[in-house]
C-alpha positions in Angstrom: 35.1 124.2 -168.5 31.7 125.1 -169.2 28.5 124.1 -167.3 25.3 122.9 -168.5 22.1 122.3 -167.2 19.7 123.3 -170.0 15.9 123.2 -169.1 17.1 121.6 -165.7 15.0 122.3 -162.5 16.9 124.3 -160.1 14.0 125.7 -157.7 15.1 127.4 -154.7 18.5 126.0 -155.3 21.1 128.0 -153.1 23.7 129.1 -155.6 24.9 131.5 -153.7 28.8 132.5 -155.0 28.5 129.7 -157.3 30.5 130.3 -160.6 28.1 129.8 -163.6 30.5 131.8 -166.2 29.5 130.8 -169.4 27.0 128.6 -168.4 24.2 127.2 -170.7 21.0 128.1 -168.5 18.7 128.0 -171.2 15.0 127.2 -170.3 16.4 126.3 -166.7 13.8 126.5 -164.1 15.5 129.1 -161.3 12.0 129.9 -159.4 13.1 130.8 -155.9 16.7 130.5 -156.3 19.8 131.8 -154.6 21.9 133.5 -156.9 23.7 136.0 -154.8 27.1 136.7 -156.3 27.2 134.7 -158.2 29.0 134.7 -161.9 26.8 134.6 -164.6 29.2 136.6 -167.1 28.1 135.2 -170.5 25.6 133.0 -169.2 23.1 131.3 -171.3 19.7 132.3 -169.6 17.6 132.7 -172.3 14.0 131.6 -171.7 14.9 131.0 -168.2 12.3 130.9 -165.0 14.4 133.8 -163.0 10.8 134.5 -160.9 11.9 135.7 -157.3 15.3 134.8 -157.8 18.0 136.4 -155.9 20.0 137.9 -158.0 21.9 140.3 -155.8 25.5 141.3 -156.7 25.5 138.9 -159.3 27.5 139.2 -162.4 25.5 139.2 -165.5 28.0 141.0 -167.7 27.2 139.7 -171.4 24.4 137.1 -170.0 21.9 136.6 -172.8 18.5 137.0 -170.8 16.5 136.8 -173.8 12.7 135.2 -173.0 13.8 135.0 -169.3 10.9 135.8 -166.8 12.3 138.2 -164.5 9.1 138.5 -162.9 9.9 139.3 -159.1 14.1 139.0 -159.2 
């Protein structure tokens, strides 16, 4: 099954573990968000907000972070 939650607004969501594998991210709104190991392997995250996520341990094997703002993960 594959999630998607394209352009939704995840701030400071707690995601923590949470398996997003394949998952179409794109133009989601992650500021603040808790994304400690979680899967993210072939992710859609392009033009994603990612600022100050936590993205410790996570698993972005093949994620396409194209456009993403990274500022502060």
């Amino acid at each position: 099954m594959r999630c998607t939650v394209e352009s939704a607004d995840l701030s400071k969501a707690n995601l923590d573990g949470a398996n997003l594998n394949k998952a179409n991210l794109h133009g989601a709104i992650l500021l603040e968000a808790n994304l400690s190991d979680a899967n993210l392997r072939g992710a859609d995250l392009s033009g994603a907000n990612l600022n100050s996520t936590n993205l410790s341990y996570a698993n972005l094997t093949e994620a396409n972070l194209s456009g993403a703002d990274l500022n502060g993960a």
